[in-house]
N, CA, C and O atoms as a printed pandas DataFrame, in Angstrom:
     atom_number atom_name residue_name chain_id  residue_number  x_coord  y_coord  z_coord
0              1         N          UNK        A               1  102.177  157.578   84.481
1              2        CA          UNK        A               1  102.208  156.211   84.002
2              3         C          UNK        A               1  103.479  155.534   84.515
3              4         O          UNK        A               1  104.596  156.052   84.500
4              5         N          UNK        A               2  103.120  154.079   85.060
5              6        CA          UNK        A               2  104.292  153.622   85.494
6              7         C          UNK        A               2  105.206  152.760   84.381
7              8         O          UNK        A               2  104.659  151.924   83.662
8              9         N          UNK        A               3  106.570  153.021   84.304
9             10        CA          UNK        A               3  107.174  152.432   83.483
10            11         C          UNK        A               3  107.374  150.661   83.542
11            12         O          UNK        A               3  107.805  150.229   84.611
12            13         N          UNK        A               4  107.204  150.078   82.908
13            14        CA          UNK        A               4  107.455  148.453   82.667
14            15         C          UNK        A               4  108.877  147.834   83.174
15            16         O          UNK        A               4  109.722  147.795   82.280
16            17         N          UNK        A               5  109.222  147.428   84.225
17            18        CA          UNK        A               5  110.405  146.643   84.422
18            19         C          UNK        A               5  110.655  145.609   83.506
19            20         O          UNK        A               5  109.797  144.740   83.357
20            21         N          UNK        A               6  111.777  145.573   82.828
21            22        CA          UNK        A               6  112.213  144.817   82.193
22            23         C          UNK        A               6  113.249  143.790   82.331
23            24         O          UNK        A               6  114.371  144.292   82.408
24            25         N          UNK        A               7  113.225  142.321   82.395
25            26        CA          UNK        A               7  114.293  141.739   83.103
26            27         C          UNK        A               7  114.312  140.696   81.644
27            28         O          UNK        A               7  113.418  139.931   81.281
28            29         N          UNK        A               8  115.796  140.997   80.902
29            30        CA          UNK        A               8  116.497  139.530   79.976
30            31         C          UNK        A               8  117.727  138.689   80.189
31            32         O          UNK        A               8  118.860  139.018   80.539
32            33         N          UNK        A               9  117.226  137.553   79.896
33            34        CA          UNK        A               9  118.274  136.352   80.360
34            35         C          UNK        A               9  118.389  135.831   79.236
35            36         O          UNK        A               9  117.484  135.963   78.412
36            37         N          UNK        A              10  119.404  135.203   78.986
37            38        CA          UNK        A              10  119.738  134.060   77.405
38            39         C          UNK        A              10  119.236  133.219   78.017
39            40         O          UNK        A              10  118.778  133.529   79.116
40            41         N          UNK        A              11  119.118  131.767   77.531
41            42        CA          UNK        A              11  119.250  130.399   77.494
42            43         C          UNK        A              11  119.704  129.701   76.298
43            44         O          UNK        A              11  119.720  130.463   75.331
44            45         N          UNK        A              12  120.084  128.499   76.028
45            46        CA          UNK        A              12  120.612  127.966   75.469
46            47         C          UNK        A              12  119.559  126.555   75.403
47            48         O          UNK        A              12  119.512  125.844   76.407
48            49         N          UNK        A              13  118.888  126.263   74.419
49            50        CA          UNK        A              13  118.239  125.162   73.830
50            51         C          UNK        A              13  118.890  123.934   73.882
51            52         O          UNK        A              13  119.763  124.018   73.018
52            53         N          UNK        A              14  118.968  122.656   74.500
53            54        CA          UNK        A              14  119.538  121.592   74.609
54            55         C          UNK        A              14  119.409  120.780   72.999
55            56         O          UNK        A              14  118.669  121.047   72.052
56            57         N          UNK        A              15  120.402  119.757   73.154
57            58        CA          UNK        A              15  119.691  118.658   72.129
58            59         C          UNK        A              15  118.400  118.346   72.114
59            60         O          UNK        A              15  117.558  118.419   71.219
60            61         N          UNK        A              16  118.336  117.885   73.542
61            62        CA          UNK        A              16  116.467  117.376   73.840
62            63         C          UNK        A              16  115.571  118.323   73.938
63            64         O          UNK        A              16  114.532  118.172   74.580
64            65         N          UNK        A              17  115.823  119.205   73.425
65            66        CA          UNK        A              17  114.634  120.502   73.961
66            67         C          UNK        A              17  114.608  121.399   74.836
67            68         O          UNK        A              17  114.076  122.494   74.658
68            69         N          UNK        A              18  115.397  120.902   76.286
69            70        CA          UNK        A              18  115.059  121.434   77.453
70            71         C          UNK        A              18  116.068  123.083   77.404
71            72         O          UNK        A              18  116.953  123.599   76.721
72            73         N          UNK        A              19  115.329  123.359   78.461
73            74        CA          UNK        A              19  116.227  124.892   78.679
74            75         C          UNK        A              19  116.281  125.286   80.042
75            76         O          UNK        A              19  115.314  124.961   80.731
76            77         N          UNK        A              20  117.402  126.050   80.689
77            78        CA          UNK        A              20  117.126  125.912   81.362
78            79         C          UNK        A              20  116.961  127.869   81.901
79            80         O          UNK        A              20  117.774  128.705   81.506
80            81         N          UNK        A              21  115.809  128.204   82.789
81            82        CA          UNK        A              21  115.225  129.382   82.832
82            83         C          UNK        A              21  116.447  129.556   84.002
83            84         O          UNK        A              21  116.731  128.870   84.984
84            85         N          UNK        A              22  116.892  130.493   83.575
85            86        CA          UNK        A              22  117.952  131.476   84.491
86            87         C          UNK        A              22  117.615  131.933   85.546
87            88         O          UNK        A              22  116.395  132.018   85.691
88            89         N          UNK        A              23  118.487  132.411   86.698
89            90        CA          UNK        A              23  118.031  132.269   87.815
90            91         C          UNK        A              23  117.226  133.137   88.335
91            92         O          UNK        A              23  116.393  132.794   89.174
92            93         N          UNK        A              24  117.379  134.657   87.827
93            94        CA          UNK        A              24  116.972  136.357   87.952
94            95         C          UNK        A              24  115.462  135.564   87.679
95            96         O          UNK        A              24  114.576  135.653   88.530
96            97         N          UNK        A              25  115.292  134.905   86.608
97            98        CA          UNK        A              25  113.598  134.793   85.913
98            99         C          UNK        A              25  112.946  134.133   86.722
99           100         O          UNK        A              25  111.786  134.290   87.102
100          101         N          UNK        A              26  113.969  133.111   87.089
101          102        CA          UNK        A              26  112.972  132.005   88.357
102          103         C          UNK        A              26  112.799  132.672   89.694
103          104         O          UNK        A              26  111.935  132.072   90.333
104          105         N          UNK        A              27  113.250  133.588   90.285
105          106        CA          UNK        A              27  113.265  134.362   91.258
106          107         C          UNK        A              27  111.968  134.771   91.136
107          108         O          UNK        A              27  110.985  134.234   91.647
108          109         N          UNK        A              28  112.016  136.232   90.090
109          110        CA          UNK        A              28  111.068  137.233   89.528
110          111         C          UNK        A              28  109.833  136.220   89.375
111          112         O          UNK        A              28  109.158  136.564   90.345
112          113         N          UNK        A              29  109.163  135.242   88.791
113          114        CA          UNK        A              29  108.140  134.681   88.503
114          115         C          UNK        A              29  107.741  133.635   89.626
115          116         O          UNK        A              29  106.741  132.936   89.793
116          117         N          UNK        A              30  108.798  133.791   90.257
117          118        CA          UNK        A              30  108.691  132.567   92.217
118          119         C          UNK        A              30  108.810  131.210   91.631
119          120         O          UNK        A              30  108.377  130.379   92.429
120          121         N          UNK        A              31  109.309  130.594   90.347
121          122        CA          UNK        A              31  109.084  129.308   89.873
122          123         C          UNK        A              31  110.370  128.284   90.902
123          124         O          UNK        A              31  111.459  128.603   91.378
124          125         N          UNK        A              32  109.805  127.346   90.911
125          126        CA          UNK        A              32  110.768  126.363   92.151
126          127         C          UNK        A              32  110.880  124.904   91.190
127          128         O          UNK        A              32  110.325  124.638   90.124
128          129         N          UNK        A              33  111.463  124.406   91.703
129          130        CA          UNK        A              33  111.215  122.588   90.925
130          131         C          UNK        A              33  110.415  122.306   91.416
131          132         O          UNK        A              33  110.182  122.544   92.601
132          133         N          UNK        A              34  109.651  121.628   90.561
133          134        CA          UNK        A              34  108.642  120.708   90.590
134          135         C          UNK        A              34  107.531  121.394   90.013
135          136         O          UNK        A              34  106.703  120.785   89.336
136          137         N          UNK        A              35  107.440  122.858   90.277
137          138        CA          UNK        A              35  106.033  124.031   89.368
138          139         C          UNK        A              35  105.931  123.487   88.148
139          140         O          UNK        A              35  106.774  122.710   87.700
140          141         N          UNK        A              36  104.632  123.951   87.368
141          142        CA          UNK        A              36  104.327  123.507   86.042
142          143         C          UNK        A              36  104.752  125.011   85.834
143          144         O          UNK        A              36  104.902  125.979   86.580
144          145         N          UNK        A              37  104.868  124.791   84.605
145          146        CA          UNK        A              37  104.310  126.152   83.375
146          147         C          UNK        A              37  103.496  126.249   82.536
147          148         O          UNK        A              37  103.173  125.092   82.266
148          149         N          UNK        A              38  102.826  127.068   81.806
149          150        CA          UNK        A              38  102.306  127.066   81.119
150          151         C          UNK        A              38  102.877  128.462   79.755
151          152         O          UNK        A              38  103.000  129.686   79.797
152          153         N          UNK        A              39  103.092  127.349   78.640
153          154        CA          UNK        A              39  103.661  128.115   77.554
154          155         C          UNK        A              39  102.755  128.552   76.342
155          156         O          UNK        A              39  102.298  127.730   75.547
156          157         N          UNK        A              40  102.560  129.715   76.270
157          158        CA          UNK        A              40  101.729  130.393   75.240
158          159         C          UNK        A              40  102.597  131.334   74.156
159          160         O          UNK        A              40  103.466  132.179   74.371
160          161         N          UNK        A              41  102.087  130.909   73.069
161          162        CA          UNK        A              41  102.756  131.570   71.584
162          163         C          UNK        A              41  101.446  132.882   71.314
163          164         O          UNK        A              41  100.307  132.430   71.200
164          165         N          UNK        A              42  101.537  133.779   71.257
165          166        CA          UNK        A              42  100.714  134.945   71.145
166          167         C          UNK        A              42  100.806  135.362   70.033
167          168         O          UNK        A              42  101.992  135.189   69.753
168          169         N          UNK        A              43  100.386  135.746   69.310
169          170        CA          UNK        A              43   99.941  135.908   67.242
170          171         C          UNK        A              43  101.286  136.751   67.043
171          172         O          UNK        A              43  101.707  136.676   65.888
172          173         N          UNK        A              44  102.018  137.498   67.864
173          174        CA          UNK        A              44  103.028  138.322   67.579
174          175         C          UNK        A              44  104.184  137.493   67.930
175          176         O          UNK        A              44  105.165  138.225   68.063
176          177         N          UNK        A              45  104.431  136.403   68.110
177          178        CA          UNK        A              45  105.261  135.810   68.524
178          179         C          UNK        A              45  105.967  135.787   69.251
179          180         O          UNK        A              45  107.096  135.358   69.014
180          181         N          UNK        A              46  105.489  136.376   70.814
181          182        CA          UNK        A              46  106.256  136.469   71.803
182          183         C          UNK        A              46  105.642  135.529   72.696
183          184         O          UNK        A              46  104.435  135.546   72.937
184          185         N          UNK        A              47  106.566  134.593   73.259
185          186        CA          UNK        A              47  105.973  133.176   74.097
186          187         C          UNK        A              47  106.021  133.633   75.355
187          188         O          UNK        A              47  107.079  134.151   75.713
188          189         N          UNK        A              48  104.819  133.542   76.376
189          190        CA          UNK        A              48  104.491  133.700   77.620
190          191         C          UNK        A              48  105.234  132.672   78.068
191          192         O          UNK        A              48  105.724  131.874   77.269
192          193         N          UNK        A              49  105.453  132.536   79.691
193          194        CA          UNK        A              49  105.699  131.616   80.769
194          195         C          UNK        A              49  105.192  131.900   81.417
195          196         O          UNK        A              49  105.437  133.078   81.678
196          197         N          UNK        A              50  104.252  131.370   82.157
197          198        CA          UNK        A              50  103.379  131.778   83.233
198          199         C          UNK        A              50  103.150  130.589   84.103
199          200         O          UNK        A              50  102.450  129.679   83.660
200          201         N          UNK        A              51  103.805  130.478   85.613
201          202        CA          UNK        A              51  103.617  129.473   86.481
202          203         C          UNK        A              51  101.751  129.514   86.400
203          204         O          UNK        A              51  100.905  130.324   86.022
204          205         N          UNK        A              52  101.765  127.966   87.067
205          206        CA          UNK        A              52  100.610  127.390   87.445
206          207         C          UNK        A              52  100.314  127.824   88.984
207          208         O          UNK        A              52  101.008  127.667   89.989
208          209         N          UNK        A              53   99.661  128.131   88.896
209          210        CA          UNK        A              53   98.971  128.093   90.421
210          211         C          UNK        A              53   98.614  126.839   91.187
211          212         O          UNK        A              53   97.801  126.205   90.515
212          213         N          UNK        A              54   98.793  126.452   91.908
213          214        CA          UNK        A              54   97.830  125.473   92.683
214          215         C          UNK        A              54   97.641  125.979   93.979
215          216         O          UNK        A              54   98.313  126.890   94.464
216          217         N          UNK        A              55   96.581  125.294   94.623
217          218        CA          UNK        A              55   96.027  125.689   95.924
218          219         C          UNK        A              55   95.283  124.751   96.603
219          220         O          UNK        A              55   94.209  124.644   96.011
220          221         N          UNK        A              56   95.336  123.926   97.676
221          222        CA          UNK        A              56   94.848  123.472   98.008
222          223         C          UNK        A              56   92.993  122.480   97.794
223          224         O          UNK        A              56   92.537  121.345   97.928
224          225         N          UNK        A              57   92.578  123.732   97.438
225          226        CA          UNK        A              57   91.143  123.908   97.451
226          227         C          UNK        A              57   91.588  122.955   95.706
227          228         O          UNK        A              57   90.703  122.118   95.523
228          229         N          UNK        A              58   92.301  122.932   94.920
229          230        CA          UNK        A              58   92.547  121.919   93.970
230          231         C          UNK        A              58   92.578  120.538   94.547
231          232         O          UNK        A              58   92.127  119.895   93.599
232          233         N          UNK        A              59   92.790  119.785   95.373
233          234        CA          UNK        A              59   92.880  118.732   96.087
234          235         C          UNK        A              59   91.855  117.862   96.343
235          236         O          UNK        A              59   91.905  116.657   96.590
236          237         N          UNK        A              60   90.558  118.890   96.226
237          238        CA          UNK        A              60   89.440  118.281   96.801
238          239         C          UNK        A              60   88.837  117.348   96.017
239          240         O          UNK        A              60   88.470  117.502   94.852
240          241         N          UNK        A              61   88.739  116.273   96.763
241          242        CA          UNK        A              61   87.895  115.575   95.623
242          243         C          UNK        A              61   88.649  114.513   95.190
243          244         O          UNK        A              61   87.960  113.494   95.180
244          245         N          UNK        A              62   89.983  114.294   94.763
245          246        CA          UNK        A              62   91.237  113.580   94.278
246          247         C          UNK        A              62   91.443  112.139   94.580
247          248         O          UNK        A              62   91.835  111.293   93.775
248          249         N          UNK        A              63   90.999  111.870   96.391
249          250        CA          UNK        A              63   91.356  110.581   96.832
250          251         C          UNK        A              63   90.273  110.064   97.372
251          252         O          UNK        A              63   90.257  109.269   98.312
252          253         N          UNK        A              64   89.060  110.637   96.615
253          254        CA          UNK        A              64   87.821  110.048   96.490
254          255         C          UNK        A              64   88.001  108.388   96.222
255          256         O          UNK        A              64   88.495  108.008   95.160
256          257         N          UNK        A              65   87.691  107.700   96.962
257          258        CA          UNK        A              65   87.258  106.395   97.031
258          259         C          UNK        A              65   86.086  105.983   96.714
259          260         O          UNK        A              65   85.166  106.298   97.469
260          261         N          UNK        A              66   85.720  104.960   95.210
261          262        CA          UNK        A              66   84.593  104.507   94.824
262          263         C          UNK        A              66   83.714  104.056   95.262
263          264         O          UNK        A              66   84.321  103.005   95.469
264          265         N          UNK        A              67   82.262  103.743   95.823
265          266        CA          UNK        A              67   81.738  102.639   96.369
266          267         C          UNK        A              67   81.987  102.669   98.418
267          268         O          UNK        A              67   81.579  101.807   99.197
268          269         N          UNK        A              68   82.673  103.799   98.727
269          270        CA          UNK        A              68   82.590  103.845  100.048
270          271         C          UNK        A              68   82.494  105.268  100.548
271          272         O          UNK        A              68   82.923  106.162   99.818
272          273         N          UNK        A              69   81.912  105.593  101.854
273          274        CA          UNK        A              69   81.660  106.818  102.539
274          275         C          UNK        A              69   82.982  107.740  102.787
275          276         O          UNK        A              69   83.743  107.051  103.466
276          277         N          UNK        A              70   83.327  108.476  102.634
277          278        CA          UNK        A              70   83.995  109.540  103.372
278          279         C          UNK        A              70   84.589  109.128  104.869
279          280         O          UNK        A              70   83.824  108.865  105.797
280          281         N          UNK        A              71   86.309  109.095  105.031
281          282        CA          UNK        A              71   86.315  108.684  106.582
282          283         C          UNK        A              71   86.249  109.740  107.198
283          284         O          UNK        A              71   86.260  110.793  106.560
284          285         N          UNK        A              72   86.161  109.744  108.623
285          286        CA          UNK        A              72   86.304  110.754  109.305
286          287         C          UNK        A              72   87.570  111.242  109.817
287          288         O          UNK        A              72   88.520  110.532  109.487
288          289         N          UNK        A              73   87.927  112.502  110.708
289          290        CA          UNK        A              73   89.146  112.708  110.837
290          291         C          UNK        A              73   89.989  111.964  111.691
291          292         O          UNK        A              73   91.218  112.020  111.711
292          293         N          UNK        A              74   88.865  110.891  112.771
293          294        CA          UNK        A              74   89.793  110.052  113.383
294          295         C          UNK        A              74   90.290  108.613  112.401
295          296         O          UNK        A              74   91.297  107.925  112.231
296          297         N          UNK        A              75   89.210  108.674  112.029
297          298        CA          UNK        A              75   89.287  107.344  110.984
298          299         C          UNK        A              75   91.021  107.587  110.063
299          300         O          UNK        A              75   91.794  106.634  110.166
300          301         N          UNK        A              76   91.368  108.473  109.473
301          302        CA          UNK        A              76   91.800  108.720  108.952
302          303         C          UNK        A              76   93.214  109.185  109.732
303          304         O          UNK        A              76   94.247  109.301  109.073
304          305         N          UNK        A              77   93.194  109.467  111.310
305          306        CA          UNK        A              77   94.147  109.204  112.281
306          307         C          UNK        A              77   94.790  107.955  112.262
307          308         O          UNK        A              77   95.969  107.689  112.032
308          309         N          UNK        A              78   93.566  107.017  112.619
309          310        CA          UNK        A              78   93.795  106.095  112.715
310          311         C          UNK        A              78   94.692  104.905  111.698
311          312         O          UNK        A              78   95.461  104.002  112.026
312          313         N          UNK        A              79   94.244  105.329  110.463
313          314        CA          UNK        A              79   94.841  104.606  109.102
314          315         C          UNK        A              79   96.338  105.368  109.061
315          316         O          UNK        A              79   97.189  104.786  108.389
316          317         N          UNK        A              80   96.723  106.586  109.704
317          318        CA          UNK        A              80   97.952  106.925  109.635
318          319         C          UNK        A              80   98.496  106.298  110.942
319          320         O          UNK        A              80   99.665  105.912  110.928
320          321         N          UNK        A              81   97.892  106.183  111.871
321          322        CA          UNK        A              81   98.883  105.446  112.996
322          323         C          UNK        A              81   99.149  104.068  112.802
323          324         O          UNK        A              81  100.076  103.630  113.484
324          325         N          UNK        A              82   98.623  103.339  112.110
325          326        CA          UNK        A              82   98.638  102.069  111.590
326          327         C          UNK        A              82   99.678  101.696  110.430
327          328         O          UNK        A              82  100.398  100.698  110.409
328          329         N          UNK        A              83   99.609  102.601  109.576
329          330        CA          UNK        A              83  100.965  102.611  108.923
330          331         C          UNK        A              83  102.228  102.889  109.186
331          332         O          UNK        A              83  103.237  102.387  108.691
332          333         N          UNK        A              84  102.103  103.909  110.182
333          334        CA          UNK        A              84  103.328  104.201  110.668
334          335         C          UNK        A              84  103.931  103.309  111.985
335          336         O          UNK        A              84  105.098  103.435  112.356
336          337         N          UNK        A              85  103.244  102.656  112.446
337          338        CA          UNK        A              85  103.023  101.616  112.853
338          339         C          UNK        A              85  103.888  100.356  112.693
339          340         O          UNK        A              85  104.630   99.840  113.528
340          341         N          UNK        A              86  103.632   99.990  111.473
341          342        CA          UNK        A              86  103.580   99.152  110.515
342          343         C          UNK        A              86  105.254   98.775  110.104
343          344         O          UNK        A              86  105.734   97.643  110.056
344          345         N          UNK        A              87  105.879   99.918  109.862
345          346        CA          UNK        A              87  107.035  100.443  109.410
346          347         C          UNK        A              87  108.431  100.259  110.423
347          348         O          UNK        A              87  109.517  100.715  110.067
């Protein structure tokens, strides 16, 4: 049986709530700025942190435009050379 690595850090609770996760933890769990978390209280009272995943394949769908077709990949060249363009 393999034994459980164990890694503890303090933090310190702000006025406003915030805390800030120490650096060993943000390493160990890969969390960066800007990641979500997700915080879970478990009946024994030990609170999870568990980054969010995202992936691409989340994206799809997002900058769906109402009432018009899908552009294509030049179309969509094109609306970037135009802005940049523009600038």
């Amino acid at each position: 049986m393999k034994s459980a690595m164990l890694l503890s850090e303090k933090a310190i609770v702000s006025s406003k709530g915030q805390v800030v996760i120490p650096h060993a933890l943000r390493v160990k769990l890969g969390i960066h700025s800007g990641n979500e978390l997700l915080f879970t209280i478990r009946i024994d009272g030990v609170i999870e942190i568990i980054p969010v995943k995202r992936s691409i394949e989340m994206l799809f769908g997002c900058c769906k435009r109402d009432n018009e077709s899908p552009m294509s990949i030049r179309d969509m060249d094109d609306a970037i050379m135009t802005a940049v363009s523009e600038k």
